[in-house]
C-alpha angles and dihedrals in degrees: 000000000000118000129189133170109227114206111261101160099269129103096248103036128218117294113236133189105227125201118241103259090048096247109124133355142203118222112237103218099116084069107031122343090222151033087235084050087056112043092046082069098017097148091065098031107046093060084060098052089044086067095042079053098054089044079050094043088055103039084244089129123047111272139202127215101266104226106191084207090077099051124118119199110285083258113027094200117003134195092231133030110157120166122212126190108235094168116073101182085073098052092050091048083045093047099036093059090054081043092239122138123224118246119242095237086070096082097047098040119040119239109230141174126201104227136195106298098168092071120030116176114234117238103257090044124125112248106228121227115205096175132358098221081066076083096221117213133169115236106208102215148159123228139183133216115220139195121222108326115202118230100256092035105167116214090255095053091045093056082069094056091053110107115149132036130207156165125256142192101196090202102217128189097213089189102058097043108076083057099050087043081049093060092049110233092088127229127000120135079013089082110048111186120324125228128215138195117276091247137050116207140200121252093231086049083069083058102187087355078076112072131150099343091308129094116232089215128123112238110228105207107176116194102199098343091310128114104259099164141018108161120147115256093218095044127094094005112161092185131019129223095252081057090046092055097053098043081058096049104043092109104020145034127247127223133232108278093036107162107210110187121206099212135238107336109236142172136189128241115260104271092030106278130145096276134263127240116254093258088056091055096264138110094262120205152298106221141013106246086060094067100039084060087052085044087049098042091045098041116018093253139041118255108186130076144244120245116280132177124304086032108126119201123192130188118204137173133186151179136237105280086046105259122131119262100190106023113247133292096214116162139167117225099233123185105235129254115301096256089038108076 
């Protein structure tokens, strides 16, 4: 099934339940009146919201135009959003450019940062620049949703807490992060608010896209209506969610409505080189930062830019026949207020 919040005022939104083809919606609140509501007693409830889907499904329920403009992210705040780095192609670009190695223990034992969870941006929201020197970048991603997660969880016991699927843009602010890892404690200003897709899906709703805790999806990341990247969720993937989700949860348990990001998607060249944009016959990028490392190692200096305002990003995802699984994070870079900077 596909689940949205729809601004209603409110912090938290109003839980819908969204066809398939993204097209109308019912709002659940007969049943729960949010996605946190949900997920804190998801065995009994999600039986429940499968039903309204399939009444949805077939325009048996009144239904109401579904506008992926009032969304609101899936979870508007959250009490978890930690972000991993499954790809590892991306964190040895990243590292290679700033000549550092990566350590070994890198490939056995995720990295992983713990971002911002009180203020999400939803994903037709503007991204606010405070300074261009921040160096503002997107950050294409994938993300789960889990239910209570047990301290000690195993991957394969993780793969069983996994419930809802999304998009993310894991906003990043290159410029301000050697200087916060050089202090020791990691990100912090560095990651301003993350976006995510208008929808949240199902595993089961991927059917074979979804495979061992990877979809088998292209991400479409545009950069000003171009194709910017086009790499293979699945491919290249160093860790899976359901890794990601006990690695998180090793010390600590996690609570119902835990967001666990997979990190930049990122593929490899064939042949195993560093990756070509779209227009050269490769997969292109994910984010920006990926290909000004390529553009450092290759040349000595970076060329092209971070985003500025004006810039608009959008993250896209679709099946087979073309249509979009998650709605579209599509977002426009703007410079703050004047009195705000």
């Amino acid at each position: 099934m596909k689940l949205a919040s729809i601004d209603n005022g409110s912090r938290d939104g109003q839980l819908v339940v969204v066809s398939s083809d993204l097209t109308r919606y019912c709002a659940a609140d007969n049943i729960v009146p949010t996605l946190q509501a949900a997920l804190d007693d998801w065995d009994r409830i999600a039986p429940r919201l499968e039903l309204l889907y399939t009444d949805v499904q077939h325009e048996a329920v009144p239904c109401l135009r579904f506008r992926e403009h009032d969304a609101l992210p899936p979870l508007p705040r959250a009490y978890q959003w930690a972000d991993g780095s499954a790809y590892l192609n991306h964190v040895e670009l990243v590292r290679k450019a700033r000549g550092a190695e990566v350590p070994d223990s890198f490939y056995s034992d995720p990295l992983m940062y713990q971002g911002g969870s009180d203020d999400f941006l939803p994903p037709r929201a503007d991204i606010p620049l405070g300074h261009p020197d921040w160096g503002c970048d997107m950050e294409g991603e994938i993300a789960c949703i889990t239910d209570d997660v047990p301290m000690g969880t195993t991957a394969q016991q993780a793969a069983g807490h996994i419930k809802l699927l999304m998009l993310v843009n894991d906003v990043s602010l290159r410029g301000l992060i050697p200087g916060e890892l050089a202090k020791g404690f990691g990100f912090y200003q560095s990651k301003p608010a993350t976006a995510f897709s208008p929808v949240a899906v199902t595993p089961d709703e991927l059917g074979d896209a979804w495979q061992d805790n990877v979809i088998r999806r292209p991400l479409m990341v545009d950069f000003n209506g171009e194709p910017f990247g086009r790499a293979d969720v699945a491919t290249d993937a160093t860790f899976t969610l359901a890794d990601l989700v006990s690695h998180a949860a090793r010390t600590r348990n996690l609570g119902a409505g835990a967001i666990i990001g997979s990190g930049t998607i990122s593929n490899k060249d064939e042949g195993g080189g560093p990756g070509r944009p779209v227009d050269q016959g490769g997969v292109g990028y994910s984010c920006i930062a990926e290909l000004r490392t390529i553009e450092t190692i290759r040349d000595g200096n970076p060329s092209t830019p971070f985003l500025k305002p004006g810039d608009v990003v959008r993250i896209e995802m679709r099946d087979e026949a073309g249509h979009s699984i998650f709605g579209a994070i599509e977002q426009t870079v703007t410079a703050p207020a004047e009195g705000l900077r």
